[in-house]
C-alpha positions in Angstrom: 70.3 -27.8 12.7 71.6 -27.2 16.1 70.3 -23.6 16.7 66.7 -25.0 15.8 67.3 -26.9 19.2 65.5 -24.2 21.5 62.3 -24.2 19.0 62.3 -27.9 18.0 63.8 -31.0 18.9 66.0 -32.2 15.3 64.5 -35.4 15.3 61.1 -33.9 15.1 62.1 -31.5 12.4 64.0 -34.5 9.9 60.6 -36.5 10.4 58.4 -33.5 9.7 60.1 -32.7 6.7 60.3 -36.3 5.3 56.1 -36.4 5.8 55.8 -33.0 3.9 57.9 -34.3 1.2 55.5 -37.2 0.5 53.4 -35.1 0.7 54.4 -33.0 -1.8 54.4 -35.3 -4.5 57.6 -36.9 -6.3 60.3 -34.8 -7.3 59.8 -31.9 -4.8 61.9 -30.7 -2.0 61.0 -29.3 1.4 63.6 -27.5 3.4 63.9 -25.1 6.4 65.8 -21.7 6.8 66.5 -19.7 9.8 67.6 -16.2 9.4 68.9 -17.4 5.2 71.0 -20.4 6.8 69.5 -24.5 5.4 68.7 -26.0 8.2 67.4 -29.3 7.1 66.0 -30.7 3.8 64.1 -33.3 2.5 64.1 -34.6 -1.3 64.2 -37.5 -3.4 67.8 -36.4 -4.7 69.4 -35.3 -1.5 69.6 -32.0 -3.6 69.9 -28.3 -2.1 68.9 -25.3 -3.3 68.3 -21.3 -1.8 65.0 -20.1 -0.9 65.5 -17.5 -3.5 66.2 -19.7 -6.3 63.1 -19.5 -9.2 61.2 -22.0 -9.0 60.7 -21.6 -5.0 58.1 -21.2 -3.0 58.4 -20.3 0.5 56.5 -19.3 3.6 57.4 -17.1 6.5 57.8 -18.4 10.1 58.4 -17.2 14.0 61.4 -18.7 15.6 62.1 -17.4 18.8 62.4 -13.5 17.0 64.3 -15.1 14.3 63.2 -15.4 10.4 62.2 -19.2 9.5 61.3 -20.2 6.0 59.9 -23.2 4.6 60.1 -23.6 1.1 59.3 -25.9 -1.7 61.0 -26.7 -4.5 60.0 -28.9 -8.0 62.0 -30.5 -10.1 62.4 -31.0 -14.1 59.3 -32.6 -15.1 57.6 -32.1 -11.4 57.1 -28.5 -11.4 55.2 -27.1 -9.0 51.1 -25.7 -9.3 51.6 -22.2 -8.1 47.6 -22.7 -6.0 48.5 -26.3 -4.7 52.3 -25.0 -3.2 50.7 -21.8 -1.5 47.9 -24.3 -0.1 50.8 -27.1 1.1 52.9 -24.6 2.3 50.2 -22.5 4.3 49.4 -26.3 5.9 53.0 -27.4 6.5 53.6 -23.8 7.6 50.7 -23.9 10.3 51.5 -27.4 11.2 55.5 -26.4 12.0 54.2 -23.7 13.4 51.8 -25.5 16.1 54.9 -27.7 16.6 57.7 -25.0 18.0 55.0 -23.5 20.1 54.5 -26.6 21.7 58.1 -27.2 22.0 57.9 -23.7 23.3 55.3 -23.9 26.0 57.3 -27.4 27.3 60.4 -25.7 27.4 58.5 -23.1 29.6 56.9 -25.8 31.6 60.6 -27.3 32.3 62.1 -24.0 32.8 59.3 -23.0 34.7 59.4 -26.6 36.8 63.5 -26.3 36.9 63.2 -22.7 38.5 60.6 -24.1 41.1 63.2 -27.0 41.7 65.4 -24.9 42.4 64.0 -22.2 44.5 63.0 -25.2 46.7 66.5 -26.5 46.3 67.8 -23.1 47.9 65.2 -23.1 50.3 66.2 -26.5 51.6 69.7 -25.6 51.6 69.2 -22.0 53.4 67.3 -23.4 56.0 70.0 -26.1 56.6 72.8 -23.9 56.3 71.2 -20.5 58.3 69.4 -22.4 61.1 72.6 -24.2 61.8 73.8 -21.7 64.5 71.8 -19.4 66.7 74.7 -16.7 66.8 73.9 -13.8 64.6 77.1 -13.4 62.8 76.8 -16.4 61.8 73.4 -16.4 60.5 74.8 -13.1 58.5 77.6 -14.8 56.9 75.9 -17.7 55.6 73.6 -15.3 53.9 76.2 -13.8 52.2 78.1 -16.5 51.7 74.2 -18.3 49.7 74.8 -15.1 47.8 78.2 -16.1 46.3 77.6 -19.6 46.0 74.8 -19.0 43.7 76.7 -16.9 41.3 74.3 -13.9 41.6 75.3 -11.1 39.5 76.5 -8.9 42.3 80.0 -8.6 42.8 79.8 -7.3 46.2 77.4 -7.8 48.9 76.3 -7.0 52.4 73.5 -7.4 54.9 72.8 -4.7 57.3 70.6 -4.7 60.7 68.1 -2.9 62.3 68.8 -0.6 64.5 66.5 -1.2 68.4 64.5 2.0 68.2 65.7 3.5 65.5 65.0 4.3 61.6 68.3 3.2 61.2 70.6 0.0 59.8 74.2 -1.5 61.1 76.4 -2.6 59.0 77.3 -6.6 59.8 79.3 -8.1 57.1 80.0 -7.5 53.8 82.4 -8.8 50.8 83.4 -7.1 47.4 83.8 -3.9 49.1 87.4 -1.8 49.8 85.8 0.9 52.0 84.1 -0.1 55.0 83.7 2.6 56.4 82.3 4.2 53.4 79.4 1.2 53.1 78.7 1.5 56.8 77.2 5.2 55.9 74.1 3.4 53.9 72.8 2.6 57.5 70.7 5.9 56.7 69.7 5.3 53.3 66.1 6.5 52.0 66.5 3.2 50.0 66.7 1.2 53.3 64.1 2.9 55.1 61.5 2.7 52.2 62.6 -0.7 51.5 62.0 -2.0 55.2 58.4 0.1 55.3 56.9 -1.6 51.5 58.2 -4.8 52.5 59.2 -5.4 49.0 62.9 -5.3 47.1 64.2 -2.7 44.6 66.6 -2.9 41.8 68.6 -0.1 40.7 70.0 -1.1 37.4 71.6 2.6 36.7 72.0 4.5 40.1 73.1 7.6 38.7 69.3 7.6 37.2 67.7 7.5 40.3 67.6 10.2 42.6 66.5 8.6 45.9 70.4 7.1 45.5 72.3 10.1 47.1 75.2 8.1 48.4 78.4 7.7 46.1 80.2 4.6 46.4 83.3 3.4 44.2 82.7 0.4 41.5 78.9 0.7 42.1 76.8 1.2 38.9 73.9 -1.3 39.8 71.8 -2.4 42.9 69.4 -5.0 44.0 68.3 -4.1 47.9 66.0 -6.7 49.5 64.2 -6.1 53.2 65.3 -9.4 55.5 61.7 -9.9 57.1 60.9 -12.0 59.8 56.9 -12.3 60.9 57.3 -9.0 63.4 59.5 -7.0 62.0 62.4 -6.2 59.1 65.4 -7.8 60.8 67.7 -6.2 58.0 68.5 -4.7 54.2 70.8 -7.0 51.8 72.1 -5.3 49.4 73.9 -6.6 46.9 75.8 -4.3 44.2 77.9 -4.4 40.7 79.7 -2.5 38.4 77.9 -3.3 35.7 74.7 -1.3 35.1 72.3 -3.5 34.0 73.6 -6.2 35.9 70.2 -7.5 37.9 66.8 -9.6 36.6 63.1 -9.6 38.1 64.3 -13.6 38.3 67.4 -12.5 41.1 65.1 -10.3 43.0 62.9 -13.3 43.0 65.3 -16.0 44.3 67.0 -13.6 47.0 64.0 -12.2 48.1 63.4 -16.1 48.9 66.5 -16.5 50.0 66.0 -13.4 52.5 62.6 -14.3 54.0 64.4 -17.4 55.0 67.3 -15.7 56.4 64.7 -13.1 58.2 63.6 -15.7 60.0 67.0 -17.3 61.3 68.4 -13.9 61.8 65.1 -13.4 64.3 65.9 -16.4 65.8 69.6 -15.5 66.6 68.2 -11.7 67.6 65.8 -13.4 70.2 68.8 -16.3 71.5 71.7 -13.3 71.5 68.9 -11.3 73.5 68.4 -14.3 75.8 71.8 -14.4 76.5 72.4 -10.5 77.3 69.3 -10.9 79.6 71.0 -13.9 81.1 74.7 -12.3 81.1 72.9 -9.3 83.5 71.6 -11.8 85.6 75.1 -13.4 86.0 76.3 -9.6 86.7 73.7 -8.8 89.3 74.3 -12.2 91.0 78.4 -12.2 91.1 78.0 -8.2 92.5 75.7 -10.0 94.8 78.4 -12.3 96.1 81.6 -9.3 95.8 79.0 -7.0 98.1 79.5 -9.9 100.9 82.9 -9.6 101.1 84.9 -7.1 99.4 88.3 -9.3 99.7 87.1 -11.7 97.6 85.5 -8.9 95.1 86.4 -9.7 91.5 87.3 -13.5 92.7 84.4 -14.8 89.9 85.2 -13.1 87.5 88.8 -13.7 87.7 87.9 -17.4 88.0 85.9 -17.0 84.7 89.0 -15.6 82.9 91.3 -18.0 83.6 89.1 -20.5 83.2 88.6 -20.0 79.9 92.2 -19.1 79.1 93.3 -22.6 80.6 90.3 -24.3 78.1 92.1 -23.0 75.6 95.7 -23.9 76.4 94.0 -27.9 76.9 92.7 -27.2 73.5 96.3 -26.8 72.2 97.8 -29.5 74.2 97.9 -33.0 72.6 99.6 -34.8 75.1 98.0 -34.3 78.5 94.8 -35.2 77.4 94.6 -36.9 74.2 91.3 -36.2 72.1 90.1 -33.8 75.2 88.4 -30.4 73.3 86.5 -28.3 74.6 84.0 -26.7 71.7 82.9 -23.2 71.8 79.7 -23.7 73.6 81.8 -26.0 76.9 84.1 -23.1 76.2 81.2 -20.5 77.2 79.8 -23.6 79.8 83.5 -23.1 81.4 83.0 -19.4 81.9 79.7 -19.1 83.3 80.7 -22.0 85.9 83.7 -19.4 86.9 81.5 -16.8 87.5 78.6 -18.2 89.7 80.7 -20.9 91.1 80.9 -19.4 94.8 77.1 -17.9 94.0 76.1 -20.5 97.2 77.9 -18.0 100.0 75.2 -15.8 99.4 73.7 -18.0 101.9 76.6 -18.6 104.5 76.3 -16.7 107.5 78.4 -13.4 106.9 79.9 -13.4 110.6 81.6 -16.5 109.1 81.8 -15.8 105.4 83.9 -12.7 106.3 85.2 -14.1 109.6 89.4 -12.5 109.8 90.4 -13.5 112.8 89.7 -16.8 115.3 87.6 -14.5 117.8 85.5 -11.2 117.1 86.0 -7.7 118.1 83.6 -7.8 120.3 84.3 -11.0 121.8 87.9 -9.7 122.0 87.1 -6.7 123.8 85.4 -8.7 126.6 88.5 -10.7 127.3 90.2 -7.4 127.6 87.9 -6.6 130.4 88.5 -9.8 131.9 92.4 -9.2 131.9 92.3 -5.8 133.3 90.4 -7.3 136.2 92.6 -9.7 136.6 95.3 -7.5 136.6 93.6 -5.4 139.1 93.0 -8.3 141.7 96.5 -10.0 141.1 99.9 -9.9 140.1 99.2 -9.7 136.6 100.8 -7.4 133.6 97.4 -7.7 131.2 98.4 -5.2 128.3 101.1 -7.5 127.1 99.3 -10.1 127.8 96.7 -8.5 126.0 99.0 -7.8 122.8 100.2 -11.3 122.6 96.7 -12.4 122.6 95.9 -10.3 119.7 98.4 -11.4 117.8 97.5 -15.2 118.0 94.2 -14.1 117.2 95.1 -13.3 114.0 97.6 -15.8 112.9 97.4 -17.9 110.0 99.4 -20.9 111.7 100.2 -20.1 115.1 103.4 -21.3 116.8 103.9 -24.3 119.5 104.8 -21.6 121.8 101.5 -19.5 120.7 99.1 -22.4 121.2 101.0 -23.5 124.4 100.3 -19.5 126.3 97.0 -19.7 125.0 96.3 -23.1 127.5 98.4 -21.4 130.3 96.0 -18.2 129.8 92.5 -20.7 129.6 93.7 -22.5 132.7 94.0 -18.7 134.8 90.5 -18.1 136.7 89.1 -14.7 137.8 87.7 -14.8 141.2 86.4 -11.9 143.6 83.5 -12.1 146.4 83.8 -16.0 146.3 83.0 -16.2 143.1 85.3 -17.5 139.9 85.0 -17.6 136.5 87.9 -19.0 133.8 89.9 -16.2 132.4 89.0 -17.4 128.8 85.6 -19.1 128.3 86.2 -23.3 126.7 84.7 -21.8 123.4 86.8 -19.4 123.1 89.8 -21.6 124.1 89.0 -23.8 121.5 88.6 -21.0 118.9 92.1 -19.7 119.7 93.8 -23.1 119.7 92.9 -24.1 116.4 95.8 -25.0 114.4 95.3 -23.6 111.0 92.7 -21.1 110.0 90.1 -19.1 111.7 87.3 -21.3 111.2 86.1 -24.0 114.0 85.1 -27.1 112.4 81.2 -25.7 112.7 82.4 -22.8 110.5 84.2 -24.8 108.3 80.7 -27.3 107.5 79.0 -24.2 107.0 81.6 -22.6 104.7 81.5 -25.9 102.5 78.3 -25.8 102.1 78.4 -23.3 99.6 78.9 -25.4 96.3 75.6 -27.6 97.1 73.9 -24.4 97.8 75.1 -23.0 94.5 73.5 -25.8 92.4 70.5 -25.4 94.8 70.0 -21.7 93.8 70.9 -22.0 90.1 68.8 -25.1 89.4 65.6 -22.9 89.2 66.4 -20.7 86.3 66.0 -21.9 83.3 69.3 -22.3 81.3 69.8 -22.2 77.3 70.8 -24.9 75.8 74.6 -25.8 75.8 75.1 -25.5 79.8 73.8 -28.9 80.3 77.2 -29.2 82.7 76.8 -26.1 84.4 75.6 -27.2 87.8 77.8 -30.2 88.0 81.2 -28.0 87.3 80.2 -26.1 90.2 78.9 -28.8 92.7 82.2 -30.3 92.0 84.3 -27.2 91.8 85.6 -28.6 95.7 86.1 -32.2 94.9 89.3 -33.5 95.4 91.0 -36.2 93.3 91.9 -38.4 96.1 88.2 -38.3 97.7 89.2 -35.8 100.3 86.7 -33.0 98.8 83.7 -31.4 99.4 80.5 -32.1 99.4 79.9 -35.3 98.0 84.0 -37.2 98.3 83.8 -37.7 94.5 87.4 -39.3 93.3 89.4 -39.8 89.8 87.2 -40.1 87.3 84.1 -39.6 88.9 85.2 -35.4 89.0 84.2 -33.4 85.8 87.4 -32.4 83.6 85.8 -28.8 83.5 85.7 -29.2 87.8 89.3 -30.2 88.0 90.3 -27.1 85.7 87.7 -24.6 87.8 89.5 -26.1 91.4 92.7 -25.6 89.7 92.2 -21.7 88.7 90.0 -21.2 91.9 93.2 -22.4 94.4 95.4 -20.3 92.3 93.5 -16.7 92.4 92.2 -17.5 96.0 96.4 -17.6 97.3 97.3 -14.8 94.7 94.8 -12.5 95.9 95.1 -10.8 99.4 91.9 -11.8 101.6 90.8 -10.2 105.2 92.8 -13.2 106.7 95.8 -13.3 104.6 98.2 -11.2 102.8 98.7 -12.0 98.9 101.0 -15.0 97.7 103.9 -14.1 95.0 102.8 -16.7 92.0 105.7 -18.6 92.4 105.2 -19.7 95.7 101.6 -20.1 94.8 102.7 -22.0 91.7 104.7 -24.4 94.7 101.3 -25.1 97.0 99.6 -26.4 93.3 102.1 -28.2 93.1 102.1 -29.6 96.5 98.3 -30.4 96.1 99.1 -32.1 93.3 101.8 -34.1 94.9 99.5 -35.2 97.7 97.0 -36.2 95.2 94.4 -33.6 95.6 94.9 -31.7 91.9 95.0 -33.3 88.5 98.5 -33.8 88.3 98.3 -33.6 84.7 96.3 -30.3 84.7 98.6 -28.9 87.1 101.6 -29.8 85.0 100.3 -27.8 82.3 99.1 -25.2 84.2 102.2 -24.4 85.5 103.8 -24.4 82.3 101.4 -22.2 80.8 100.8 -19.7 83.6 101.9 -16.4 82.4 100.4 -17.1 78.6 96.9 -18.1 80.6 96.7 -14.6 82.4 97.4 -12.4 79.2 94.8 -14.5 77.5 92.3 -14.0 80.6 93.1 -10.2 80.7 91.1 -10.3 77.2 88.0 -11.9 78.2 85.3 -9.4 80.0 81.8 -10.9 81.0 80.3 -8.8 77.9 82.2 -10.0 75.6 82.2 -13.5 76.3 79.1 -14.8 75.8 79.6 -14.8 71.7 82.9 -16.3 72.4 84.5 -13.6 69.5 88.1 -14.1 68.4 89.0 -17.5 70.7 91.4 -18.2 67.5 93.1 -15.0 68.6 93.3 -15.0 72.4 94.9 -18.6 72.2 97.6 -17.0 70.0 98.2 -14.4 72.7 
């Protein structure tokens, strides 16, 4: 009875026959066959008997494309009137009849309604699952991976890309396949190109049998390729494959071809974002040559700044214990590096005369004292040229001496007289200028040097930024702050600093006294490694962050020597640089 399930329910069937057999009269049995097997039976007796057995008769039925009979059977003393059993059985036969095809057309309702569940089902599910990151790989791989999860006949699978102005496809991702290489060659495919132009997929259930398939791959006897169309344009081909010939439906082609127009539209989506971001990423170029072509010490500085940055995100992303429950995701990770590379963006509006300022007075200025001191050496007992020499080299020290700062008052306090006239040998500015204890910069110079991380924020708050660089601006108006207040520009303390700033101040002390700059030669890194440490001491660094900085030095620069500005913005393989 059970194989009568797809054509009738059983219950339907015992009932049926049980109303025929009353029908029949006393003494006769009704009974079903499919294909010569009893598959129920009705009779007074509970007797059975074969449809070929004298005495039957028996009618002819459609089941599914299998041979039903109904018969009827007298008994002694109840035989059967040859013109009433034809009559009965031609009713009971049409009466069954109407019954499976009823059974038949709700079974093709529920299969029909199932299928529709289901194709919304995926639909729900693709969106969920595609539109859940705008990065096109991605995208890609959740397509394939749909592909497997739903048990499609293909054994192997793979989505290739359009090609910008071209007829041809990329290869992205793929699984099943050995050969790589090999697969990447369908990029110029007929198949592809005439797939992508109809707008409509293809199966190829015998590729030998086809002669637009020229290509020869291994283990591939059957094809179903499906364009991956978004409103504009075809973004792609998938192309799924078996080694089976035969292996793909009219119902697959319909499910994936869903399947696809959804991913079309995601894979769009990431095109457009990934195109945003290499629009924004030659932006970030142009500005950060910008700032190098003001000074071409501090060339490369950003993008140093960048690297490490990001190399020191992911060391903290190891590290349990300095931070406990501090991660930085892939997107704060990216945040991280574009703060490192326009964080010094604001000195495109400092003054260059003090952006590239070298030594405490200019040439120029220089050269005029020079005059001064061969006049005075003229009208007086004066040697000027070593006096001269001396003055240069104060001029350019980093930290001069006690002795230094203390012939620079003797020389201010020396006038210049002739004709009743008299004028100071060195001007009170320029005094000032050379008896400054550290540094080149006056305190003027200084306010207008510091002014660069407001001016930053001021510059880059007018271009619209994508979504996950929410931080962006505060990492770099903060990249100065100090953890005991003693920072610049706003005196923000302890907690009130970014974690991302106190990393970026970190990495930008470190590369500024590593690198050599108009004023200064290069620092070895361990002495280097000792002023962090000092900061940190005083209370200016993150102790913490400084701690594991200097643990971690030489891993964080291999890691930062594999991070370029064009890779970065897709973040590939951090899982591998934090191995490094």
């Amino acid at each position: 009875m059970h194989e009568l399930k797809k054509n009738i329910r059983p219950g339907l069937m015992r009932h049926f026959l049980r109303k025929a057999q009353r029908l029949a009269g006393e003494g006769v049995a009704v009974a079903f066959f499919l294909d010569g097997k009893l598959q129920a039976v009705a009779s007074s007796d509970d007797s059975f008997f074969s449809p070929d057995d004298p005495g039957v008769f028996r009618s002819a039925l459609e089941v599914g494309g299998r041979k039903g009979i109904l018969a009827l059977r007298g008994s002694a003393g109840h035989e059967l009137d040859s013109d009433k059993a034809t009559v009965l059985l031609d009713f009971l036969g049409f009466t069954l009849q109407g019954f499976m095809d009823m059974e038949a057309a709700r079974r093709s309702i529920a299969d029909e309604a199932l299928s529709k569940y289901r194709e919304l089902a995926l639909l729900h599910r693709s969106v969920s699952r595609f539109n859940s990151s705008l990065r096109l790989r991605d995208v890609v791989r959740s397509l394939l991976n749909e592909c497997q999860r739903e048990n499609y006949p293909g054994d192997k699978g793979a989505v290739f890309l359009t090609v910008p102005d071209s007829a041809g496809f990329r290869l992205a991702d793929h699984f099943g396949f050995t050969d790589g290489a090999a697969l990447a060659e369908l990029g110029d495919c007929p198949l592809f190109r005439e797939a992508a132009a109809v707008g409509k997929g293809e199966i190829l259930n015998n590729v030998d049998l086809d002669v637009r398939w020229v290509e020869r791959l291994p283990g591939v006897s059957s094809v179903l390729l499906l364009p991956i169309v978004s409103p504009n344009r075809c973004e792609g081909i998938l192309f799924l494959a078996s080694e089976a010939e035969g292996a793909f439906t009219a119902g697959d082609r319909k499910n994936l071809m869903t399947m696809a127009t959804v991913g079309g539209i995601s894979v769009s989506n990431a095109f457009n974002f990934e195109g945003s971001q290499t629009r924004m990423d030659a932006m970030l170029q142009a500005l950060t040559e910008a700032i190098d072509s003001r000074d071409p010490f501090t060339a490369g500085h950003s993008r140093r700044v960048a690297q490490l940055s990001v190399a020191f995100a992911l060391i903290v992303n190891e590290d349990k214990a300095v931070y406990p429950g501090l991660y930085f995701s892939e997107a704060q990770v990216r945040e991280i590096y574009y703060s490192g590379i326009l964080h010094d963006i604001g000195k495109i509006g400092i003054k260059e005369e003090v952006l590239t300022k070298d030594s405490r007075l200019p040439q120029k200025v220089l050269d005029i004292v020079r005059v001064r001191m061969q006049l005075l050496g003229q009208l007086e007992d004066f040697e000027w040229k070593p006096a001269y020499e001396r003055l240069r080299e104060i001029n350019v020290a980093m930290s001069p001496s006690d002795e230094q700062l203390e012939y620079v008052r003797l020389l201010g306090s020396m006038k210049l007289g002739a004709n009743g006239s008299e004028m100071s040998l060195l001007c009170e500015d320029e005094t000032a200028c050379l008896l400054l204890p550290y540094g080149n910069l006056t305190p003027e110079e200084r306010m207008e040097i510091q002014r660069h991380p407001a001016e930053s924020e001021r510059i880059l708050q007018h271009i619209p930024l994508h979504q996950g660089l929410s931080n962006m601006l505060t990492i770099i108006r903060q990249h100065h702050e100090r953890m005991d207040g003693s920072g610049y520009p706003d005196g923000l303390r302890g907690d009130d600093i970014l974690m991302q700033s106190r990393m970026l101040a970190i990495v930008d002390v470190y590369d500024a006294i590593t690198q050599e700059r108009h004023y200064k030669p290069a620092t070895p890194r361990e002495q280097a490694l000792d002023i962090i440490r000092m900061e940190s001491g005083d209370g200016k660094l993150d102790s913490r962050f400084v701690q594991l900085f200097v643990d971690n030095v030489e891993r964080i620069e291999r890691i930062a020597d594999t991070i370029s500005l064009q890779e970065h913005p897709a973040m590939p393989n951090l899982q591998r640089m934090s191995m490094m």
